[in-house]
N, C-alpha and C positions, 0 to 999 in steps of 0.2 A: 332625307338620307337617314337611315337608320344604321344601326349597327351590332352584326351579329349576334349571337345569341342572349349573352348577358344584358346586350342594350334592349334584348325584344325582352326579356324578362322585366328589366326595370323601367320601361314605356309602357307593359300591360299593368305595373304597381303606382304609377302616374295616374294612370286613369283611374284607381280604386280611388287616388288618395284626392283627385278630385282635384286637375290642372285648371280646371275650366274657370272656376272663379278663386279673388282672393279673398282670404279672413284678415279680420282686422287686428289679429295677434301676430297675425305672418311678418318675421324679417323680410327685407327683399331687396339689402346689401350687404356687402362683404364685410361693411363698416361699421354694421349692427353688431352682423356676429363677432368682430374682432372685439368686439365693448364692452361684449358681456360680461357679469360678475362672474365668480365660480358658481354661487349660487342660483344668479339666473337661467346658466349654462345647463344646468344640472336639473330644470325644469322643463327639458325638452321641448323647447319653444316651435314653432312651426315657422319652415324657413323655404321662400320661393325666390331666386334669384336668377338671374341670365349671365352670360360675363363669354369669357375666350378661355382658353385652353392656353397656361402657359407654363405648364410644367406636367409631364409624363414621367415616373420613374420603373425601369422597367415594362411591368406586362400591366399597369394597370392601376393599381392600389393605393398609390402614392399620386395624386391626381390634385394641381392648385389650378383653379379658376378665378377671375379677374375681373372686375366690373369697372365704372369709374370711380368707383370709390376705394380699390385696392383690392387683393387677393384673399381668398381661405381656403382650405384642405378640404377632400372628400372623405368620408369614412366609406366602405363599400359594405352592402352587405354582406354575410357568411350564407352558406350553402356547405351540410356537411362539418361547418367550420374551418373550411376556405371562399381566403376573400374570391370575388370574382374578377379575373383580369380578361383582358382581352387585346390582342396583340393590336385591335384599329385603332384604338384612339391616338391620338395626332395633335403636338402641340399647333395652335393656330383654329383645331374645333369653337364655332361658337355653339352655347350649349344652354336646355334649360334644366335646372336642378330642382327640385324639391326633395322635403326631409326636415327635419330636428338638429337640437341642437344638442353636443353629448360635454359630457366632461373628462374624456379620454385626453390623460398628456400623454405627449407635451407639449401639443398645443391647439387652441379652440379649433374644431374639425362640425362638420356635418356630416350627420348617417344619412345616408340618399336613398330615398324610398322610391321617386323617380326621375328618370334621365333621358330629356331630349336631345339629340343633334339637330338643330336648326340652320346648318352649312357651314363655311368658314370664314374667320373674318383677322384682320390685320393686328399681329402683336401691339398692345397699349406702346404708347412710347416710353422708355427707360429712364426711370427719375435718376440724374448725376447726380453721385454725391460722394465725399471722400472718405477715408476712413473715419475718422474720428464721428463724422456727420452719421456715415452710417451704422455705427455703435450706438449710436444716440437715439437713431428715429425708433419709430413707431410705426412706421408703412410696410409690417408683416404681410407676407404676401403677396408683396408690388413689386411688380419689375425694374430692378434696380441695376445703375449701370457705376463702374468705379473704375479707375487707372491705380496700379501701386506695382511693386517688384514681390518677385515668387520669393519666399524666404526659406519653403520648406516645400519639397513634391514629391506622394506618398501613393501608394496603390495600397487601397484598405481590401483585403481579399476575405475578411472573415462577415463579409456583407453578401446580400442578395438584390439586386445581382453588384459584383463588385466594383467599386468606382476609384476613380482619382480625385486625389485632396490638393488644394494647393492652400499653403498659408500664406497670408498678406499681414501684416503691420508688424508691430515689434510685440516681445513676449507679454507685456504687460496691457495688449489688447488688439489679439489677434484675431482676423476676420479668413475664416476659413470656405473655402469654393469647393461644393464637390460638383463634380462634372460623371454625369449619369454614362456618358456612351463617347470611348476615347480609343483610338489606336496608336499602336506603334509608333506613329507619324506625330503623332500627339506627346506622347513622354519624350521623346526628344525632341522637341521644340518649346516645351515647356520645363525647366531648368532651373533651379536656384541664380537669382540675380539677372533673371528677362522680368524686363517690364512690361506690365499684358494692363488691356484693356477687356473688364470682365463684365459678362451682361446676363442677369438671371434673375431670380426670385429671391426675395430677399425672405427669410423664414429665421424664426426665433422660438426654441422651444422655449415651457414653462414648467417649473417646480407642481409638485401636489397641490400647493398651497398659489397656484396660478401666478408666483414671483417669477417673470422674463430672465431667462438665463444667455448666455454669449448668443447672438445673433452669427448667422450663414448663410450664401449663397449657394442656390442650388440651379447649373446652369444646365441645361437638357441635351446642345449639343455642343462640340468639341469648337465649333466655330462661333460659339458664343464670346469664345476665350480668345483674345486675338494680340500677337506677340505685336507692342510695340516699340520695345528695342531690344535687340540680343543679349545676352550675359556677357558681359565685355571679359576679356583677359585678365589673369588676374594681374599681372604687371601692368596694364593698361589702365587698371583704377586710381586717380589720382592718390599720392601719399600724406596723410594729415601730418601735424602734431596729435601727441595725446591728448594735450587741456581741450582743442576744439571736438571733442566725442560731447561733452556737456553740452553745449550749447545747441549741438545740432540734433542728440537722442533728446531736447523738451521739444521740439517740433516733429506731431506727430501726424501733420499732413499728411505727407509722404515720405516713403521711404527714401533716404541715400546711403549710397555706398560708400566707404571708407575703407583706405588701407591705412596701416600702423605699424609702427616697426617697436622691436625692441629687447630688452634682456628678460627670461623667464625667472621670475625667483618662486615660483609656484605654479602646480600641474597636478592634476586627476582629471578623473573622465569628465567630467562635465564644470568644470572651471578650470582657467591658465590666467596668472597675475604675470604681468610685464611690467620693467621700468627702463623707461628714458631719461639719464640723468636723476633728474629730482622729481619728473613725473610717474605717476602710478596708471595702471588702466587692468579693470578686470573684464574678460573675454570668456565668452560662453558657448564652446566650440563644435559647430557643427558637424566638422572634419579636421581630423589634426593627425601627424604621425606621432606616435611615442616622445614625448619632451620631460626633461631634468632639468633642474636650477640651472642658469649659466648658459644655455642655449639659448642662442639669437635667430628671431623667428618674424615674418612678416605676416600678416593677418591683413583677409578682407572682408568684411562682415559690415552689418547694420547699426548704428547710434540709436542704444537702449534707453531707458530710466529705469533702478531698480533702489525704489523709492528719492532720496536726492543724490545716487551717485548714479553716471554715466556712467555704459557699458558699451560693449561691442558684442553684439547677440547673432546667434544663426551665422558664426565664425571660420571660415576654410584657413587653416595655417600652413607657412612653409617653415620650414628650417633650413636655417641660411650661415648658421657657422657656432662659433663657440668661444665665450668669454669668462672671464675670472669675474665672480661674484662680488663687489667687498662689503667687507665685514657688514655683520646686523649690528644696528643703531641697539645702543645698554638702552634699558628704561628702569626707573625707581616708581616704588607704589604712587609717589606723590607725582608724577608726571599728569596722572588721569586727573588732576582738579585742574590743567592748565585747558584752556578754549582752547590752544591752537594745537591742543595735542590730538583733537576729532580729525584731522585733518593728515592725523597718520594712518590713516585709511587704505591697507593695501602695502606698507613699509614691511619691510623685514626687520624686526627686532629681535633683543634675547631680553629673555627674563629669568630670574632667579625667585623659585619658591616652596611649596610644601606639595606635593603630591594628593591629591583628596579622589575619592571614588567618582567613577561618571556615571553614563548611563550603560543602560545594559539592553538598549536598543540597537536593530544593525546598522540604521545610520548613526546611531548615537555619536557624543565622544566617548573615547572607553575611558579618557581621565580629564580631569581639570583640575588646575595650577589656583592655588592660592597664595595670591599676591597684593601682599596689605591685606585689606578687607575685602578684594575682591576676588571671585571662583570665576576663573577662564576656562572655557573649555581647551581640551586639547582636541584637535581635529587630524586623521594624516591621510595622507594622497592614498591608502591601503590599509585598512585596519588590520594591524598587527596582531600575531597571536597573544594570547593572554602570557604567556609565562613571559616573553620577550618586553612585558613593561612593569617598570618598577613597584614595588607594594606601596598601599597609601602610606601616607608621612615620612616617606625618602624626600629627602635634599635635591635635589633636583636645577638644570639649567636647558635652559630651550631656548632654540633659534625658528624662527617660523616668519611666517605674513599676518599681518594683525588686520582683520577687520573687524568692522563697527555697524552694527545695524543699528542706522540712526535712523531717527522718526525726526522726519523732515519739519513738519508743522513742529513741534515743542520746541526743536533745536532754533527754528525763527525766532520763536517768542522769549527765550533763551531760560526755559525750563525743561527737564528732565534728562535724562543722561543717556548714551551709548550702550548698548549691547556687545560688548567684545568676545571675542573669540580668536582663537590662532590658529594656523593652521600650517603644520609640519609635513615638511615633505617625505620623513620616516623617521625610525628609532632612530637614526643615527643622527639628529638632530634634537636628541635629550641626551643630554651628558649626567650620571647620576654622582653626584656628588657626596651623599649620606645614605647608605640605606635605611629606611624603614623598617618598625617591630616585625617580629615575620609571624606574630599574634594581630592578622588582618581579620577584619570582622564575616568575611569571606572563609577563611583558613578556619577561624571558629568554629564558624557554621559547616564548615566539611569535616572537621573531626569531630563536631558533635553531633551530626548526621551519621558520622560513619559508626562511633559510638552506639548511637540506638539502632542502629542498622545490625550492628553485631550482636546487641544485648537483645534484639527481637527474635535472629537468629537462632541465639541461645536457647532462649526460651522454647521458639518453636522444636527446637531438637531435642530438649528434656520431655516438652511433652508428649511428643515423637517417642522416647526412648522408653516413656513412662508406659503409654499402650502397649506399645510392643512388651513389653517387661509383663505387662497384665495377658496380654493372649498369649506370650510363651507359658506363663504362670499358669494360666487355666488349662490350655495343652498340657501340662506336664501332669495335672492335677489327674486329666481325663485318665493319661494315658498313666500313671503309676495305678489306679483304679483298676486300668484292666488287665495291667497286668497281674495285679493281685489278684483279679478276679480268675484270670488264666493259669498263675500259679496253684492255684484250688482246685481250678478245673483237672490240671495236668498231676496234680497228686490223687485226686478222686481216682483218674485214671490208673496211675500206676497200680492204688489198691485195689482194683478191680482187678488189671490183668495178673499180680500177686495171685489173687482168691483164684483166680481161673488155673494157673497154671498149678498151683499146689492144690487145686481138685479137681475141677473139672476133666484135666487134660490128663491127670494122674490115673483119674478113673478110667478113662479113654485107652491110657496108655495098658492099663492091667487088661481092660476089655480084649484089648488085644490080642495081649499076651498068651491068654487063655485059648483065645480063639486058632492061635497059631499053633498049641501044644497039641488040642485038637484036631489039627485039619492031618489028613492022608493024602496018599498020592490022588487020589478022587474021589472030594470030597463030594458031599453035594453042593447041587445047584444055591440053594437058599443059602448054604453055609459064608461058600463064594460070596454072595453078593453081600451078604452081611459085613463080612471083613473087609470090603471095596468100601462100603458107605461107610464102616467106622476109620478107615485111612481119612477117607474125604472128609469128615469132620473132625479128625486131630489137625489135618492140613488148613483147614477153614477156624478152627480154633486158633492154631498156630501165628493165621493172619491176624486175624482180631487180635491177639497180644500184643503184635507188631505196632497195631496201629494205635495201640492206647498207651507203648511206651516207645518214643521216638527217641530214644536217648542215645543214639548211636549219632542220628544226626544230629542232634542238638548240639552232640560233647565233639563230634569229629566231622561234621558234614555230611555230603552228598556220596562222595566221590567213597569213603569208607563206608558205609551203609550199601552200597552194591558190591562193594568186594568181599563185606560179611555175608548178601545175601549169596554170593557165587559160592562162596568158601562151603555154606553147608550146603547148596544143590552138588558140587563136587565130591562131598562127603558122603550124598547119597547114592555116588554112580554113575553122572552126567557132567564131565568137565564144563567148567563155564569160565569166558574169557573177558576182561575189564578193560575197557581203554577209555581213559578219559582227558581229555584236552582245554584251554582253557583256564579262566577264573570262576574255580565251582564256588567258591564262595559267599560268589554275588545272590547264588540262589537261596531263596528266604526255606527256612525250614516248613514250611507249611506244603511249598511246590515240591521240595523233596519229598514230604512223605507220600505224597499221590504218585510219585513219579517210582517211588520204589515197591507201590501196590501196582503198578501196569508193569515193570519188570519182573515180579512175582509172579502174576498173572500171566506174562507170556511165558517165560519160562517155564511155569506148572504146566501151560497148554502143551508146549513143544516136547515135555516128556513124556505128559499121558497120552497123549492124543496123537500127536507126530513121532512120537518113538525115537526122538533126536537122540545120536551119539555124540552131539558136541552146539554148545551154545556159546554165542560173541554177545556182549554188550559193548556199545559205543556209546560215549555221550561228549558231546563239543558244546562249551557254552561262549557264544562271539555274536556281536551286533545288535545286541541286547535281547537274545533270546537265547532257546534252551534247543537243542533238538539230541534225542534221546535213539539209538536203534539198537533192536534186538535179533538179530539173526541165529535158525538153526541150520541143520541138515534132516529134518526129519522128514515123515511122507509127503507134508504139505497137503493142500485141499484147495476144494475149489470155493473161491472165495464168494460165487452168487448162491450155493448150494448149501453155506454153511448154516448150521444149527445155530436157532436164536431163542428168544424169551418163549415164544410159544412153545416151545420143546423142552424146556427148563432148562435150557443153559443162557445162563446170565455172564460170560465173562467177556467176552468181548463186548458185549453192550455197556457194562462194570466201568473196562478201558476206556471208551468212548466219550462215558458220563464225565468218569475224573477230568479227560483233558480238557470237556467242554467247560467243566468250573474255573479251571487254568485260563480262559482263554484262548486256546489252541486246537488244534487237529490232529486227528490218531489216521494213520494210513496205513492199510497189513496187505499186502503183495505176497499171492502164494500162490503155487501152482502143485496137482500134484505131481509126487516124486521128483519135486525142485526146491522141498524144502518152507521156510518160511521166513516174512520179514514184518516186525512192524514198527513201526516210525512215526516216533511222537514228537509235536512241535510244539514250542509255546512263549511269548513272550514277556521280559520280566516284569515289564509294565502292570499287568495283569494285577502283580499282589496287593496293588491296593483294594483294587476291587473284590480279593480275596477275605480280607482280614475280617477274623470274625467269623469263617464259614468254616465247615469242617469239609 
């Protein structure tokens, strides 16, 4: 019988590795390889063995095989870097193996090089043995059979594929079962407090260092596990005394079951102190509703050991009524040198003492009680906020449960002492009697934290304030610099257009004059055109003055620098009208004087050229831009046919330049005999990219 693909791969790696005969190095039991050193392990020893098949996990991978000498694990090989499973194998396969020997934990395995199915043969018989017995052995790998009670049953789902746990014995040496392949039918019948009879592999992982760690059963099916008595009621469980929980949690054969009655003087999640009378009993509760001091509560759970004091482990409680506490037993420092004070183990006491710092761990205590020469922790059913407990060296009074972790061997031999601690069931169970410095070595350390916290601060913001302080400083430096530089610039200017106008224009002006006393009703041609070109260059004069003293805008803005230039185009003959709307102020003087060279500019257009009887300026400045229009009534022209630079006229092209420096767009809408319009945009953003250009 062979088996599917992965068994015909590893029966054709058999034959390489040479089934036929054996070496004299080859294991060829289970009991070899359980034996080995780490270091023999780890020299890949050559290993032939036969056995049965009695453990499947899954698809495969997880594979124990059994001889008579006991069980070992397969390692599979990879492919790709997956193992190879395969859904036939079948516990009950007898099988032949070869392969090595590896030192993968956690625990001695062989890598299988090859793998025969030789038919099937009859599971080994099941060595009985009990708990304790099987804590103990050494038969890893062997089919092992046990009786004991469920004490905990768990579905682990963060496994592949995921299984059921049951735990067996008590906390301090618990034998746990998982069960590979379980239903529905299965977790309910398997329960906290059924007695099962469990039958599987018995397996023990191992540390790095090849040290045996808690041993496990690993049982393959569901009916391995077999209930042999039901979880009885819980009123149905016989009721103890407290004192018999000792005597029955040191026998650790088997599990029994115990019910217990009694007063709660102690409760958090995972402990509830009870007393009966003059008895004590601490309970470690598997299930319990909400419980406070004074609540009387019955418990059925398992007789623990947790070192020499009984317990009641793996715990279900009821709550059954409600009783008046009395009073915690006083104690004095000198009580702890009496012997028979160990034995107040689990008592509700008060103590009176000094407050000292704890831990600052989350289960820590957050304080401990110094009383006489001894530091008790303080322990509460909820660790309290910090502000809510007193500063160290307060006065202080506590009522609590005192336990004692005693080490059982010294306390025989009647050397070494107890471990105390208490444990409160909240603040309202320390009464503060004194308070404490409120100079706590804590409260130090936070105002002298906060101290350099602010003195760092400081620092960083002077030196923060010191840069900034150096690049306003050097900005300021630049910029008085240029403007000095511009102030030279703008007086250089002025004496120029001075010199211009007291000569240049003076001469221009007489040229004229002459020419005009000269001329007749027809004159000549050449004469004509003489006096046209000497207008055009006192007008073109006239601009150049303009632009080399802007002092209209400088001293008054935008908004009066168009109404002077209207005032003299009015004065020559051509009313011209102003509307401006608006904060003109925002506009930087540099954007005004280009913007009153395109105003001039159309305006001269619309007289000479368009023959306008009447001109509108409009200027709005909103949304952080400027838009500018000039409307006449003159002839108007056609806007594709107009005169450009190849013809010598340069003034619309002039407009177009300025607004392109700006930023902006020049738009002129004309038609003939509709007049003209042109419409300049720009926004004010622009001027930085301005400064500095003329």
């Amino acid at each position: 019988m062979m088996v599917r693909l992965p068994m015909m791969i590893l029966s054709c790696c058999a034959g390489m590795c040479g089934l036929g005969g054996l070496s004299a190095e080859e294991l060829t039991t289970a009991e070899q390889v359980r034996r080995l050193t780490l270091r023999e392990s780890a020299s890949k020893k050559a290993v032939r063995l036969s056995g049965v098949v009695t453990y499947v996990r899954g698809q495969g991978p997880g594979l124990v095989v059994q001889d008579e000498t006991g069980g070992v694990m397969l390692e599979w090989p990879r492919i790709g870097g997956t193992e190879l499973p395969d859904p036939s194998f079948r516990v009950g396969m007898k099988v032949e193996v070869t392969g090595h020997t590896i030192t993968l934990p956690p625990t001695p395995r062989i890598h299988v090089e090859g793998f025969k199915v030789l038919g099937t043969a009859p599971l080994p018989a099941a060595v009985e043995m009990d708990l304790a017995s099987l804590r103990a052995s050494d038969l890893d790998g062997s089919f092992v059979e046990c009786e004991d009670v469920i004490r905990v049953a768990r579905v682990e789902e963060d496994v592949i594929p995921p299984r059921l746990v049951l735990e067996l014995g008590p906390a301090s040496g618990r034998l746990l079962v998982w069960i590979s392949r379980w239903d529905d039918g299965t977790l309910r019948a398997l329960v906290p407090g059924t007695t099962v009879r469990v039958r599987g592999v018995l397996m023990r992982w191992k540390t790095v260092n090849w040290l045996p760690l808690v041993p496990f059963v690993v049982a393959n099916q569901p009916d391995w596990v077999t209930v042999v008595e039901p979880a009885p009621e819980f009123t149905a469980v016989l009721r103890h005394p407290l004192p018999e929980v000792l005597p029955a949690a040191d026998d650790d054969v088997f599990s029994e079951i115990f019910r217990v009655g009694g007063v709660v003087t102690y409760a958090d999640r995972t402990t509830v102190v009870i007393r009966e009378k003059e008895d004590v009993l601490w309970i470690r509760p598997r299930e319990a509703p909400p419980l406070s001091p004074g609540d009387r509560v019955e418990a059925v759970g398992f007789p623990g050991l947790n070192g020499p004091r009984g317990e009641l482990e793996d715990a279900v409680l009821m709550k059954t009524g409600r009783e008046v506490l009395p009073p915690a037993e006083s104690m004095e420092p000198e009580d702890f040198l009496k012997r028979e004070f160990l034995w107040k183990d689990g008592m509700r006491v008060r103590m009176r003492g000094t407050v000292t710092p704890g831990s600052t761990e989350p289960e820590g205590a957050p304080l401990q009680l110094l009383f006489g020469s001894r530091q008790i922790p303080l322990y509460f059913s909820e660790k309290p906020p910090e502000r809510a407990l007193p500063v160290a060296g307060s006065l202080v009074e506590v009522a609590g449960v005192l336990e004692a972790g005693l080490n059982a061997r010294l306390l025989s031999l009647g050397r070494g002492e107890a471990d105390y601690r208490l444990h409160l069931q909240g603040v309202e169970d320390l009464v503060l009697i004194q308070s404490g410095p409120w100079w706590t070595p804590a409260r130090i350390f936070t105002v002298v934290g906060a101290a350099a916290a602010v003195a760092l601060a400081a620092g960083g913001w002077a030196l923060f304030l010191k840069r900034r302080v150096a690049e306003k400083s050097k900005a300021l430096v630049h910029e008085i610099a240029a403007r000095r530089e511009q102030e030279i610039v703008f007086q250089e200017r002025r004496r120029l257009a001075a010199d211009l106008h007291d000569t240049l224009e003076q001469t221009l002006t007489g040229a004229s004059l002459q020419l005009d006393a000269m001329a007749a009703e027809e004159a000549p041609k050449p004469l004509v055109l003489a006096r046209r070109l000497l207008d055009r260059s006192r007008d073109e004069l006239r601009r150049a003055v303009w632009d080399l003293t802007p002092e209209v805008i400088g001293e008054r803005g935008l908004a009066e620098a168009l109404r002077v230039i209207a005032e003299e185009q009015s004065e020559l003959g051509t009313p011209v009208a102003v509307t401006v709307s608006g904060d003109v102020a925002e506009v930087p003087d540099r954007m005004s004087a280009h913007l009153c060279r395109v105003v001039q500019e159309a305006i001269s257009n619309a007289v000479r050229h368009g023959d306008a009887d009447k001109v509108e300026i409009s200027l709005e400045v909103a949304r952080g831009g400027v838009e500018l229009v000039i409307r006449d009534d003159g002839q108007g022209f056609d806007t594709l046919e107009a005169p450009g630079i190849s013809t010598g006229h340069f003034g619309i092209n002039g407009m177009k330049e300025r607004l392109r420096r700006l930023g902006g767009l020049l738009e002129i809408r004309s038609q003939p005999g509709a007049g003209t319009q042109v419409r300049a945009c720009c926004p004010l953003s622009s001027l930085e990219s301005l400064e500095g250009k003329p």
